[in-house]
N, CA and C atoms as a LAMMPS dump frame, in Angstrom:
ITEM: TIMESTEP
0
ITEM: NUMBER OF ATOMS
600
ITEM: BOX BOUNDS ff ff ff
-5.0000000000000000e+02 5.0000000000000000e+02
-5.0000000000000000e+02 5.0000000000000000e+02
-5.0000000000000000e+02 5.0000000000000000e+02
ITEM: ATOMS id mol type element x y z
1 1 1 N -374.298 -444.256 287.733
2 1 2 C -373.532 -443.009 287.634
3 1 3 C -373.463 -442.557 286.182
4 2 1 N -373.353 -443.547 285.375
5 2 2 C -373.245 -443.15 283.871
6 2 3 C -374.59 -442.535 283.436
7 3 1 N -375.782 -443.389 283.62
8 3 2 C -376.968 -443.156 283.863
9 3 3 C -376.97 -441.467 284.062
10 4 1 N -376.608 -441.187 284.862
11 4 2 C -377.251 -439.782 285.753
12 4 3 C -376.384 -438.971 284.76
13 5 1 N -374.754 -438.897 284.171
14 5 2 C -374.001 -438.273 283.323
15 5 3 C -374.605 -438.049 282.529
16 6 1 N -375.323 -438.859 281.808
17 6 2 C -375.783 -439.004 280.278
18 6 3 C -377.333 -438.349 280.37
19 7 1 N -378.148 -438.294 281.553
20 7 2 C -379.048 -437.595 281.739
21 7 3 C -378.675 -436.098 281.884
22 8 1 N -377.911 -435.959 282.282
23 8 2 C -376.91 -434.324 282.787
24 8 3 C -376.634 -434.045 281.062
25 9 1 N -376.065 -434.562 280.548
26 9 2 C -375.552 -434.011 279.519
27 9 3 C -376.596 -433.737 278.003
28 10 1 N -377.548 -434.712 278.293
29 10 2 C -378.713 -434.769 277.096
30 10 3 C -379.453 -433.526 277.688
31 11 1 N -379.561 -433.176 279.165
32 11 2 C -380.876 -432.095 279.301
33 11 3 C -379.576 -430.748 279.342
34 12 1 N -378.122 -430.606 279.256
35 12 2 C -377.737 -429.174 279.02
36 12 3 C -377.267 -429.049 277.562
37 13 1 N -377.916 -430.5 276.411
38 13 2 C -377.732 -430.304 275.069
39 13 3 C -379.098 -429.695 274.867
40 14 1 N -379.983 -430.392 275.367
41 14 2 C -380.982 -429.444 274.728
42 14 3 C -381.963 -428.026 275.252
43 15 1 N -380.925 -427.95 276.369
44 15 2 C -381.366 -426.201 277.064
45 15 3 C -380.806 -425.425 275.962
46 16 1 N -381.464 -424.67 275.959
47 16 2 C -381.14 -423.412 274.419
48 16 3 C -379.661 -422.906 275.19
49 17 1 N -378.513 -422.965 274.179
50 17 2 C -377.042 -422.444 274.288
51 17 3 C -377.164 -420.935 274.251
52 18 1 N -376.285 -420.043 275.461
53 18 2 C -376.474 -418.799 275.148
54 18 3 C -374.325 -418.725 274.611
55 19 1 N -374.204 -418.575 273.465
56 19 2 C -372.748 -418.194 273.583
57 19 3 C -372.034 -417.394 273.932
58 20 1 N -370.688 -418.166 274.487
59 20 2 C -369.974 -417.429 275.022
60 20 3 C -369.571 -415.702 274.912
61 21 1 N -369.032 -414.66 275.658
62 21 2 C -369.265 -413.84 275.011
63 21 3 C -367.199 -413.414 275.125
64 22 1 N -366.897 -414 275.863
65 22 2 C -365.673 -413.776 275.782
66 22 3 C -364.388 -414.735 276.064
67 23 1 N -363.107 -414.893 275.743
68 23 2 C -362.415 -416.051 275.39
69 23 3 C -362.258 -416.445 276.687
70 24 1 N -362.475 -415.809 277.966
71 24 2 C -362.278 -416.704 279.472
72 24 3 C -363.623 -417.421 279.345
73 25 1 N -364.801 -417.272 279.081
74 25 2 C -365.752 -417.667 279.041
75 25 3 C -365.677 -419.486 278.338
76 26 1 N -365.069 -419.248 276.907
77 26 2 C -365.38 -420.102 276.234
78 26 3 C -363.947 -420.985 276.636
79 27 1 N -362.651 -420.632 277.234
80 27 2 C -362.098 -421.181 278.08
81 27 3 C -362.57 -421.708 279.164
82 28 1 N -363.266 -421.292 279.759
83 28 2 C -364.473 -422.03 280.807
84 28 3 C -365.053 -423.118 280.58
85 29 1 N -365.757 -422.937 279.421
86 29 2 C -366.832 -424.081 279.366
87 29 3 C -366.213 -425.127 278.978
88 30 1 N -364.98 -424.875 278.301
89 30 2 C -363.892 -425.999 277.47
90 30 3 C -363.41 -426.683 278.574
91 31 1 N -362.78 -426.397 279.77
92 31 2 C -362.567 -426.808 280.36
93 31 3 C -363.526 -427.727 281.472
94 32 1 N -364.934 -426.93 281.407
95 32 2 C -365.774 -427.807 282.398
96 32 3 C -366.418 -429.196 281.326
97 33 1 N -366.075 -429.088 279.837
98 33 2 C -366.29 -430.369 279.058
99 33 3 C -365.035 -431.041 279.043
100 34 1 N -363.812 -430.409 279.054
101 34 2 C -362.756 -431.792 279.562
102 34 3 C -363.25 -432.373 280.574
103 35 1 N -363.398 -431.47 281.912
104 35 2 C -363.594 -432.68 283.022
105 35 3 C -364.215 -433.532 283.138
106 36 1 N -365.649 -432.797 282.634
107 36 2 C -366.622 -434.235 282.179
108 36 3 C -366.447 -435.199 281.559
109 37 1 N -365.842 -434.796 280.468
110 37 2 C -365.186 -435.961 279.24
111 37 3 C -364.483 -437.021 280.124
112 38 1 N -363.409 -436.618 280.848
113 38 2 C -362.492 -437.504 281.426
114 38 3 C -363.334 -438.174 282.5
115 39 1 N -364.082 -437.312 283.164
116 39 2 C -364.206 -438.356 284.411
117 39 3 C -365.756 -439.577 283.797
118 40 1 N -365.972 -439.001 282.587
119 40 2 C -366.682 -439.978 282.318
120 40 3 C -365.864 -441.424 281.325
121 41 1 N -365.396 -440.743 280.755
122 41 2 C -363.743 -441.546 280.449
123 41 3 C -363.292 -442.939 281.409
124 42 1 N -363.273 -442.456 282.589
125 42 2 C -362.969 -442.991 283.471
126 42 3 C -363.974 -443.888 284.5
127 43 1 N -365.033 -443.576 283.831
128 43 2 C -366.375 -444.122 284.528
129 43 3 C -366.516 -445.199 283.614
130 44 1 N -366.228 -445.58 282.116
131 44 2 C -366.374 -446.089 281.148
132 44 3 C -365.398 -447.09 281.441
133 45 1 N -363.621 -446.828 281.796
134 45 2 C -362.723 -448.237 282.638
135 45 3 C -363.757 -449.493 283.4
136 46 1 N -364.562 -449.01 283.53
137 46 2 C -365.296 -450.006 285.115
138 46 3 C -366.72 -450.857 284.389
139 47 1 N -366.793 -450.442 283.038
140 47 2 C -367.99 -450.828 281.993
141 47 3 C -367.491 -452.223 281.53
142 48 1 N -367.864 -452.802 281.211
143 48 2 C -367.784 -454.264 280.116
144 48 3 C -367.023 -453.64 278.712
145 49 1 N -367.917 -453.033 278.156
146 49 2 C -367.634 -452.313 276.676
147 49 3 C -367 -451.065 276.753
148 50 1 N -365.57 -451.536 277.243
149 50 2 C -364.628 -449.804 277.301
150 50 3 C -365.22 -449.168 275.728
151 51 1 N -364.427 -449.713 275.103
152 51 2 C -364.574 -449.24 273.702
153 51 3 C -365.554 -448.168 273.406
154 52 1 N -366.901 -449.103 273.395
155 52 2 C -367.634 -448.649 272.769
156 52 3 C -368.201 -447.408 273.456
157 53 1 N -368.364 -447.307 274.897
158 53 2 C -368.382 -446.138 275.935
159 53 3 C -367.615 -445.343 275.696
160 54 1 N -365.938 -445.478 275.242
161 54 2 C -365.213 -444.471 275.229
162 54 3 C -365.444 -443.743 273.586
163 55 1 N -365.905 -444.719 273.101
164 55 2 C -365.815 -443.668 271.338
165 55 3 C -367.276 -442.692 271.631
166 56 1 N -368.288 -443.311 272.462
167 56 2 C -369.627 -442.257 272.852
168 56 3 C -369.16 -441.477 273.268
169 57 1 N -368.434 -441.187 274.203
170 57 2 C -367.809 -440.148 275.244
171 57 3 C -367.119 -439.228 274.336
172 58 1 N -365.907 -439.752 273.4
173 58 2 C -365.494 -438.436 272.297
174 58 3 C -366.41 -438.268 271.588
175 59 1 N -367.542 -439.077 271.027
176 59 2 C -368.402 -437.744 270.115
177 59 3 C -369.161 -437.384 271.017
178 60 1 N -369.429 -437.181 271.549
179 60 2 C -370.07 -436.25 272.798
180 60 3 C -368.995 -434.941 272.814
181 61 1 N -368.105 -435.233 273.532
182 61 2 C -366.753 -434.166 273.618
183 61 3 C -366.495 -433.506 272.437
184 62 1 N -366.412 -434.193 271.131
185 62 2 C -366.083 -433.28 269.792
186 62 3 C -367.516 -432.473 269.377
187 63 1 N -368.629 -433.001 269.493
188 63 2 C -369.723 -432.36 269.507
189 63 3 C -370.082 -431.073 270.675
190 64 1 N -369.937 -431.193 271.973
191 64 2 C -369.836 -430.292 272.603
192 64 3 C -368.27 -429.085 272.401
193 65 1 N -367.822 -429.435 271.695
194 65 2 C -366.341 -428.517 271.118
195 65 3 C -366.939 -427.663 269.996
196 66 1 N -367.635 -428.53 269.512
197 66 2 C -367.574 -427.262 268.257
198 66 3 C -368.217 -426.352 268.039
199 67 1 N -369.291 -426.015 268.729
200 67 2 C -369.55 -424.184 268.671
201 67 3 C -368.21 -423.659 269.518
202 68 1 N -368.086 -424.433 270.724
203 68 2 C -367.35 -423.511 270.949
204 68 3 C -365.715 -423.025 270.442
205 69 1 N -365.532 -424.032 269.166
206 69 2 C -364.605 -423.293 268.351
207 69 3 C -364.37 -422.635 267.207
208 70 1 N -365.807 -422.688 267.359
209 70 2 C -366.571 -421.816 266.299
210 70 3 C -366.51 -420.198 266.599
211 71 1 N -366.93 -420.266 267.893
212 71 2 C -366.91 -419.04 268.777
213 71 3 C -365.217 -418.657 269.269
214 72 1 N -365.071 -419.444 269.06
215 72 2 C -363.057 -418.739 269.058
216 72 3 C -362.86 -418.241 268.382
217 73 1 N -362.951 -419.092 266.996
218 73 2 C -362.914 -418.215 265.989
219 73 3 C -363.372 -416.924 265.801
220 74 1 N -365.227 -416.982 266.013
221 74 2 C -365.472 -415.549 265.408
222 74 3 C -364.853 -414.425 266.288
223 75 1 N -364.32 -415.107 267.755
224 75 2 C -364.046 -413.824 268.736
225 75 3 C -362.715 -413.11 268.297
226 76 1 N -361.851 -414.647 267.697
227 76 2 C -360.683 -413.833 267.041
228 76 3 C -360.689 -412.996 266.073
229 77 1 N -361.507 -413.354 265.38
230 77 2 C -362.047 -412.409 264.001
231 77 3 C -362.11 -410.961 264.115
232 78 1 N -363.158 -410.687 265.234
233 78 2 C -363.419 -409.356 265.881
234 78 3 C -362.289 -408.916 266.413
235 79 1 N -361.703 -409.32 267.298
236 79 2 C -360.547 -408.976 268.196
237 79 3 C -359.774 -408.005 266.636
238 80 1 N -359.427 -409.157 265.887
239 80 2 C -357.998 -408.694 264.444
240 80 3 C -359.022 -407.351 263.376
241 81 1 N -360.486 -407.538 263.413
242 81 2 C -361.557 -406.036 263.304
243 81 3 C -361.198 -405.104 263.69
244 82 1 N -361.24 -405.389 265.005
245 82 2 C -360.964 -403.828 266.43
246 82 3 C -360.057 -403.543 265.735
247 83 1 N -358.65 -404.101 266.265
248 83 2 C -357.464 -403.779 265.956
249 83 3 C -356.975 -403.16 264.657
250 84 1 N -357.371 -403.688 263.913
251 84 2 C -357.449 -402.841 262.432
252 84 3 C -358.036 -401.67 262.222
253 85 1 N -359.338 -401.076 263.064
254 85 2 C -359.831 -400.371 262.751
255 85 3 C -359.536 -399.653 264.01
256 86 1 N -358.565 -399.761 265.075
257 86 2 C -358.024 -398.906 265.895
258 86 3 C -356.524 -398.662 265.493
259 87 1 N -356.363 -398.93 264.252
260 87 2 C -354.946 -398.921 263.502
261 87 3 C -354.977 -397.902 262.527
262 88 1 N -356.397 -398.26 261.985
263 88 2 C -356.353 -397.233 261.413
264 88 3 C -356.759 -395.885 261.705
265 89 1 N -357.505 -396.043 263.139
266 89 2 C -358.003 -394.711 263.79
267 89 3 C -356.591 -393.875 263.967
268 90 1 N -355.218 -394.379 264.435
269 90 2 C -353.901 -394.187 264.692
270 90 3 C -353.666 -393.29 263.547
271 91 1 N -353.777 -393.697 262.277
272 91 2 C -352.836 -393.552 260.723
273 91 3 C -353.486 -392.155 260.856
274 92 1 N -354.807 -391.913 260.915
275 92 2 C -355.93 -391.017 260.422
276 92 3 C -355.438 -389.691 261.662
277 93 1 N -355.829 -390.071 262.565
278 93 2 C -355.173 -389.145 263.863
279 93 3 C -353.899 -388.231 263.307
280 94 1 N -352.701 -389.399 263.06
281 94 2 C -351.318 -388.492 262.771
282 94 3 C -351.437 -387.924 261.565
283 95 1 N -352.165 -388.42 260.576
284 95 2 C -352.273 -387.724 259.014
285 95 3 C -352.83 -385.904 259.649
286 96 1 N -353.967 -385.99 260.217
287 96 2 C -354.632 -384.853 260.766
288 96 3 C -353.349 -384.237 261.344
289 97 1 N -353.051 -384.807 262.331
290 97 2 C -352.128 -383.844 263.56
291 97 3 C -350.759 -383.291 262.249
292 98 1 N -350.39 -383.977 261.565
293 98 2 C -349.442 -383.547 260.848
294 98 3 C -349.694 -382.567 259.957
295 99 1 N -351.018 -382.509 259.197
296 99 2 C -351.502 -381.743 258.694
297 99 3 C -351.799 -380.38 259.229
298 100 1 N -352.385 -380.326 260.074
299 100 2 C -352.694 -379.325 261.134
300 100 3 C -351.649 -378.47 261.478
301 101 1 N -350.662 -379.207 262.123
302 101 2 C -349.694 -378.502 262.798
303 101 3 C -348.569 -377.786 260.903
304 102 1 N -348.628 -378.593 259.819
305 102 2 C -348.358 -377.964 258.892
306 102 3 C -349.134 -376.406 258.488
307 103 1 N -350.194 -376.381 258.457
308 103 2 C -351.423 -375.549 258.238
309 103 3 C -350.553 -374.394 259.104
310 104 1 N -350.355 -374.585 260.6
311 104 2 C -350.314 -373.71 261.582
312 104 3 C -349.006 -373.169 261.614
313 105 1 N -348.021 -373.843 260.835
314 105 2 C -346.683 -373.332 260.397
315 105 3 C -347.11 -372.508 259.56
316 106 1 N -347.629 -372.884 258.37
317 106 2 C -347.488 -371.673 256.784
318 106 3 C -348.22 -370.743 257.464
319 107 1 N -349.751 -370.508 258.526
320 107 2 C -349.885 -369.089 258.947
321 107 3 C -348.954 -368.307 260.097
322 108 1 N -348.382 -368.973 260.804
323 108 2 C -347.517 -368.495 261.537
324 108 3 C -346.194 -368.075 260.751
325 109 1 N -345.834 -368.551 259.603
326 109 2 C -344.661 -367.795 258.659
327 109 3 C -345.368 -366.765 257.777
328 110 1 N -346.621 -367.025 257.1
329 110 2 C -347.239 -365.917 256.746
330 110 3 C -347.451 -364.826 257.783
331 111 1 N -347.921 -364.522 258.742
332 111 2 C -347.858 -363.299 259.449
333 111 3 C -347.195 -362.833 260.021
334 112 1 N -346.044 -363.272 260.057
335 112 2 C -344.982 -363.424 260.739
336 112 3 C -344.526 -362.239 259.786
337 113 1 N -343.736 -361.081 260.215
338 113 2 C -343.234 -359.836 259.65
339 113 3 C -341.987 -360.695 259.369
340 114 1 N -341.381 -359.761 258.087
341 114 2 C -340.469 -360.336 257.565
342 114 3 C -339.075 -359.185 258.028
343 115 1 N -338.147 -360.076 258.524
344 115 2 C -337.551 -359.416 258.962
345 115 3 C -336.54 -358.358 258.29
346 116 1 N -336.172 -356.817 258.722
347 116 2 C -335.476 -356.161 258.01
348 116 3 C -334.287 -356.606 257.92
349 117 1 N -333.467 -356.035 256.755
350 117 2 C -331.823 -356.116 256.672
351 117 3 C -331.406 -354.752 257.275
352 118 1 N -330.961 -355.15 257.936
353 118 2 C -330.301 -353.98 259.044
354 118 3 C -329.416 -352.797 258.112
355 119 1 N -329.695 -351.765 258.252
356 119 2 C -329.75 -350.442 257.396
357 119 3 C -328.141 -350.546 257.236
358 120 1 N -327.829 -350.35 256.34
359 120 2 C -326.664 -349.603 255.886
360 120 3 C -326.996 -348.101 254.808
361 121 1 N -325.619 -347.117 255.125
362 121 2 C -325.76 -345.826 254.331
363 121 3 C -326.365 -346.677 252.835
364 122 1 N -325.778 -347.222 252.195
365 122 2 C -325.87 -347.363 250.946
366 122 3 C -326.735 -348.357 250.175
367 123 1 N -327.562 -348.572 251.251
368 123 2 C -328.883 -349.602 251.163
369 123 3 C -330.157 -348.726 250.824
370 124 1 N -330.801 -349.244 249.974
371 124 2 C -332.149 -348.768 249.582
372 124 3 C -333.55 -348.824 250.678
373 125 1 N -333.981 -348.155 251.202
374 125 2 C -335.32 -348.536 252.068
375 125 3 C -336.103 -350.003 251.796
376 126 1 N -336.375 -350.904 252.501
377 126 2 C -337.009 -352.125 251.881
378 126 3 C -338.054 -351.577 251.733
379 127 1 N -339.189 -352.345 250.554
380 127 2 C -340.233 -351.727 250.643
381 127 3 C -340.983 -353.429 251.184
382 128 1 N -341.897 -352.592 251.301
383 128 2 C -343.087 -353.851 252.291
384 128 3 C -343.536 -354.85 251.044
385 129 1 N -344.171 -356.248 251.557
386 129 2 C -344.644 -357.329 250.967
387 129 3 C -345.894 -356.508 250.369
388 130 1 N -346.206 -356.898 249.192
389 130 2 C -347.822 -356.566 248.993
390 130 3 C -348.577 -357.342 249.284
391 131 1 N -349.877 -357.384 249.207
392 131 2 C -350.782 -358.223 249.186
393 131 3 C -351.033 -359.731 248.456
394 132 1 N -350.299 -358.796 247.145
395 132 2 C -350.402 -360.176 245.717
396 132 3 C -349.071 -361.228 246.406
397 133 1 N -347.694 -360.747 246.812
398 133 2 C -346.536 -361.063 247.049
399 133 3 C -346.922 -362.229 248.216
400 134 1 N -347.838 -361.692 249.266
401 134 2 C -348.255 -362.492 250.345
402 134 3 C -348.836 -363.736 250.138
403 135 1 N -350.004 -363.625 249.287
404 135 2 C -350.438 -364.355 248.293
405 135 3 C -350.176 -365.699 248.037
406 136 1 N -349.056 -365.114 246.882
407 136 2 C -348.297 -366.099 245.919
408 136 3 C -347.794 -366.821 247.147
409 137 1 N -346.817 -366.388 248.301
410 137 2 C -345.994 -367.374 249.229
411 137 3 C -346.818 -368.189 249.81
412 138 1 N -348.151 -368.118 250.091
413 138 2 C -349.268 -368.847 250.896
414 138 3 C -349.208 -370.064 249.968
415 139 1 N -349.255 -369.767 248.438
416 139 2 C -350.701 -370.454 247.731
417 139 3 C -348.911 -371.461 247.455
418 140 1 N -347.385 -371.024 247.467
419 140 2 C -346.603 -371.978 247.352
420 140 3 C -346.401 -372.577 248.651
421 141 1 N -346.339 -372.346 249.752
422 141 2 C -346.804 -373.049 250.927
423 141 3 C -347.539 -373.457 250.668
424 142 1 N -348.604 -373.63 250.26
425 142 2 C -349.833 -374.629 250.717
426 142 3 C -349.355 -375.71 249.39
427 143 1 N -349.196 -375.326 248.291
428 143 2 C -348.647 -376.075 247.233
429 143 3 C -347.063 -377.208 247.5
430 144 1 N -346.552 -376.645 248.348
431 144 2 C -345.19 -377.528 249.202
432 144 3 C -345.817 -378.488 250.257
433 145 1 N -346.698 -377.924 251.052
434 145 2 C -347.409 -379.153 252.306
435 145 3 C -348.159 -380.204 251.211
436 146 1 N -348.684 -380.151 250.464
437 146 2 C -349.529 -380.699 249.423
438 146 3 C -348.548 -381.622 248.93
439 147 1 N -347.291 -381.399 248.126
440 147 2 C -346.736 -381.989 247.655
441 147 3 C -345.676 -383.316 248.74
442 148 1 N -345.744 -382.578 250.18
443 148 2 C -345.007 -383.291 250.86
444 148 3 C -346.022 -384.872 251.359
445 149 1 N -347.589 -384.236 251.657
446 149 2 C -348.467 -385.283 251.95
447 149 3 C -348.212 -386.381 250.934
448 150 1 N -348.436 -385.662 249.404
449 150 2 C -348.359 -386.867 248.329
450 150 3 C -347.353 -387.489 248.14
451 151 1 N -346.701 -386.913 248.482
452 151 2 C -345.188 -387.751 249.072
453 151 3 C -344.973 -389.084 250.209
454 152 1 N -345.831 -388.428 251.35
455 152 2 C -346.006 -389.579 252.053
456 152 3 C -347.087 -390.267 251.462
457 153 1 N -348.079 -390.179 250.77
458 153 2 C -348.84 -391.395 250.456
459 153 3 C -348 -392.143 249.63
460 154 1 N -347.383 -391.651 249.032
461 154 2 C -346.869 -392.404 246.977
462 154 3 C -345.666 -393.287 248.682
463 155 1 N -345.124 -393.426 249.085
464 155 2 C -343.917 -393.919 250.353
465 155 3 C -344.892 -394.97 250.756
466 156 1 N -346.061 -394.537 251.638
467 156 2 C -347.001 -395.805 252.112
468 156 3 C -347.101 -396.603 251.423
469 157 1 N -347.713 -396.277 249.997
470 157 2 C -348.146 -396.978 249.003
471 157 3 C -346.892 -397.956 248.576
472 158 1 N -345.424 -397.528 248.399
473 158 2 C -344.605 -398.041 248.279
474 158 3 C -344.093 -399.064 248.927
475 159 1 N -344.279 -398.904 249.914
476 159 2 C -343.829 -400.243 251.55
477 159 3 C -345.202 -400.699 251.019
478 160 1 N -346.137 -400.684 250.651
479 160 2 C -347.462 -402.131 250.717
480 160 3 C -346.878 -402.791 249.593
481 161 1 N -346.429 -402.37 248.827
482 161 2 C -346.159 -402.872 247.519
483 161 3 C -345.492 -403.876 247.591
484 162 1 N -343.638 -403.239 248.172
485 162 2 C -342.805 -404.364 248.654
486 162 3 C -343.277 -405.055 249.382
487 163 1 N -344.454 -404.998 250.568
488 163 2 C -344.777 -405.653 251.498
489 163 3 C -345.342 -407.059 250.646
490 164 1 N -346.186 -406.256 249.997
491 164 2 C -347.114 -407.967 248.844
492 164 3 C -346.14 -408.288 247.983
493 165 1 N -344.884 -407.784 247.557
494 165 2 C -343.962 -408.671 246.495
495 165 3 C -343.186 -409.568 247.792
496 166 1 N -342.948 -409.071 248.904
497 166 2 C -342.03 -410.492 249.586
498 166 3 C -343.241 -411.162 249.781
499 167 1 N -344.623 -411.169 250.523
500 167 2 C -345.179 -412.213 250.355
501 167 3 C -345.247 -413.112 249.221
502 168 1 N -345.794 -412.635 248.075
503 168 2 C -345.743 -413.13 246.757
504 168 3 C -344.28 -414.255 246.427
505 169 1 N -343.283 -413.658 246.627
506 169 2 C -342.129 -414.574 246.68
507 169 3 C -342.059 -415.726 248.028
508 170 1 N -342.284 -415.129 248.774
509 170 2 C -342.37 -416.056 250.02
510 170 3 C -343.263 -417.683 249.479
511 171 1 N -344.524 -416.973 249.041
512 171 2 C -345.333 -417.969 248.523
513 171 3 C -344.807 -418.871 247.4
514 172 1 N -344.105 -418.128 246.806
515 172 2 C -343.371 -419.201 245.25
516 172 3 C -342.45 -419.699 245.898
517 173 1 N -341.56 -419.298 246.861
518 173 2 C -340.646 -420.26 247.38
519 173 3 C -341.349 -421.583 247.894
520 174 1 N -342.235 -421.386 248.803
521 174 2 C -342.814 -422.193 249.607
522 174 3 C -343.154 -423.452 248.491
523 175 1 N -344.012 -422.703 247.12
524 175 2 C -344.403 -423.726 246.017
525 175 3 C -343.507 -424.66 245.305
526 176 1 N -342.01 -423.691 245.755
527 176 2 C -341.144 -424.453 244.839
528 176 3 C -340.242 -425.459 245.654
529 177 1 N -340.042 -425.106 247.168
530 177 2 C -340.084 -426.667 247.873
531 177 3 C -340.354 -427.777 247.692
532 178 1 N -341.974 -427.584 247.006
533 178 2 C -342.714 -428.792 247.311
534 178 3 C -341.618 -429.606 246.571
535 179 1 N -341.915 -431.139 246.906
536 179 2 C -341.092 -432.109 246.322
537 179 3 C -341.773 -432.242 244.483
538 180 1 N -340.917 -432.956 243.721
539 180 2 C -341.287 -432.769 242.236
540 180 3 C -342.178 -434.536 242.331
541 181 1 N -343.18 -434.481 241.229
542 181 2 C -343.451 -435.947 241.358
543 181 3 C -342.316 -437.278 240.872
544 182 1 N -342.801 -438.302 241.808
545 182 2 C -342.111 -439.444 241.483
546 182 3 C -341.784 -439.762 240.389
547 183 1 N -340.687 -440.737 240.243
548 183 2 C -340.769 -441.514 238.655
549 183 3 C -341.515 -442.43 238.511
550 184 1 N -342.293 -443.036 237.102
551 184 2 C -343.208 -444.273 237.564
552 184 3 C -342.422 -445.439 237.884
553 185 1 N -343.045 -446.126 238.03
554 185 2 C -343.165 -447.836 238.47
555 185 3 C -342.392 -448.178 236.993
556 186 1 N -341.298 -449.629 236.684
557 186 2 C -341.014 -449.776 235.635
558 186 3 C -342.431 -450.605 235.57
559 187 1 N -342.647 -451.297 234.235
560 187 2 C -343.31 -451.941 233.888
561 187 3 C -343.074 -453.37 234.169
562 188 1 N -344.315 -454.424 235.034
563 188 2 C -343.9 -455.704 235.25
564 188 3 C -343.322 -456.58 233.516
565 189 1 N -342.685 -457.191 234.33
566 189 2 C -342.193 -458.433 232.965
567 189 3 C -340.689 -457.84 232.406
568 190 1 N -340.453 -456.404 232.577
569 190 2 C -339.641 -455.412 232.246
570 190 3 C -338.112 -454.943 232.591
571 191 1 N -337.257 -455.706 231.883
572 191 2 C -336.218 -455.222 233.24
573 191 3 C -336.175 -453.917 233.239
574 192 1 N -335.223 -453.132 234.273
575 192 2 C -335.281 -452.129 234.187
576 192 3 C -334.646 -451.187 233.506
577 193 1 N -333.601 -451.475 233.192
578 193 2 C -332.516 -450.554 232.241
579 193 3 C -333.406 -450.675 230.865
580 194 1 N -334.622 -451.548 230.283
581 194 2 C -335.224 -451.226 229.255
582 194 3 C -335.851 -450.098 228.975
583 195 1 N -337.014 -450.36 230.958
584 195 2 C -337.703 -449.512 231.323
585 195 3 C -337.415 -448.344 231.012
586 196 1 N -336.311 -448.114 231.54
587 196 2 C -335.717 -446.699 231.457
588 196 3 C -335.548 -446.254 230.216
589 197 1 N -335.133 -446.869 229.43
590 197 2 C -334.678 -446.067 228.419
591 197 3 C -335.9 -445.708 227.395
592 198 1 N -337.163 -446.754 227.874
593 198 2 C -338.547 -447.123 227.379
594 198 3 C -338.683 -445.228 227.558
595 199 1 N -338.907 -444.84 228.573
596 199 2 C -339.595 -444.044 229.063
597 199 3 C -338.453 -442.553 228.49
598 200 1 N -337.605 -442.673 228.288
599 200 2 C -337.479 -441.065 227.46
600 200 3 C -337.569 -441.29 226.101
């Protein structure tokens, strides 16, 4: 029976590996090398030389593991790719839509007639916007949306900032946990209250 295992397992080591392409997949195969592992595990109880059967059997098992956690890895890799770059498809989307719908305000207040002050006897006729007057309010609208965007970037930019100073501290805390080194050893032959005082 071991015989026939060990023939099974030498001819699907050296059939060319196609890798996994997705994490049920490589959950799959992980699991169809536990079973093997074990029930050969267990085929190895009934041997003379447990031992030495059972340490063959884990490098077999750690050897058949490691592409495929190799391939975990790179799948996670991609997966935290996508996601980033469907994160940032998100940021880019609302920058636009916000922009846009800004754009579609300043022409909708630009053409937008300006409303009269309701006549009184002793009121002067309004006279109309000119051209230049129209102008100028556009080019400070567009100069206010401008200033509000750079506003939200200099804000983004601001939260990454704090974001990398608590890491940054996080990390010096973590460093400054560590334990400090030991004191030495006194010196043999040495009592110790010499030692000590040897050493400052």
């Amino acid at each position: 029976m071991t015989l026939l295992l060990t023939l099974l397992a030498a001819a699907a080591a050296s059939a060319p590996q196609i890798p996994p392409a997705t994490r049920a997949e490589v959950a799959a195969q992980r699991a169809a090398i536990e079973q093997r592992c074990t029930q050969e595990q267990a085929d190895c109880q009934k041997q003379f030389a447990v031992s030495a059967c059972v340490d063959d059997v884990r490098r077999r098992r750690h050897d058949a593991l490691v592409p495929l956690v190799r391939r975990e890895h790179e799948l996670a890799a991609q997966e935290r790719r996508e996601r980033a770059a469907a994160q940032t498809q998100r940021v880019r989307e609302r920058e636009a839509t916000s922009t846009q719908d800004e754009s579609q305000r300043r022409d909708r207040a630009a053409a937008a007639p300006v409303p009269a002050a309701p006549a009184t006897p002793a009121s002067r006729p309004v006279k109309a916007r000119s051209p230049e007057e129209a102008e100028r309010e556009h080019a400070a609208a567009e100069a206010k949306a401008a200033a509000e965007a750079a506003e939200r970037r200099a804000k983004a930019s601001e939260r990454e900032q704090r974001q990398e100073q608590r890491i940054a501290e996080h990390e010096a805390r973590q460093k400054a946990k560590k334990k400090p080194p030991a004191a030495p050893l006194p010196l043999p032959g040495v009592p110790a209250s010499s030692a000590s005082s040897a050493s400052r």
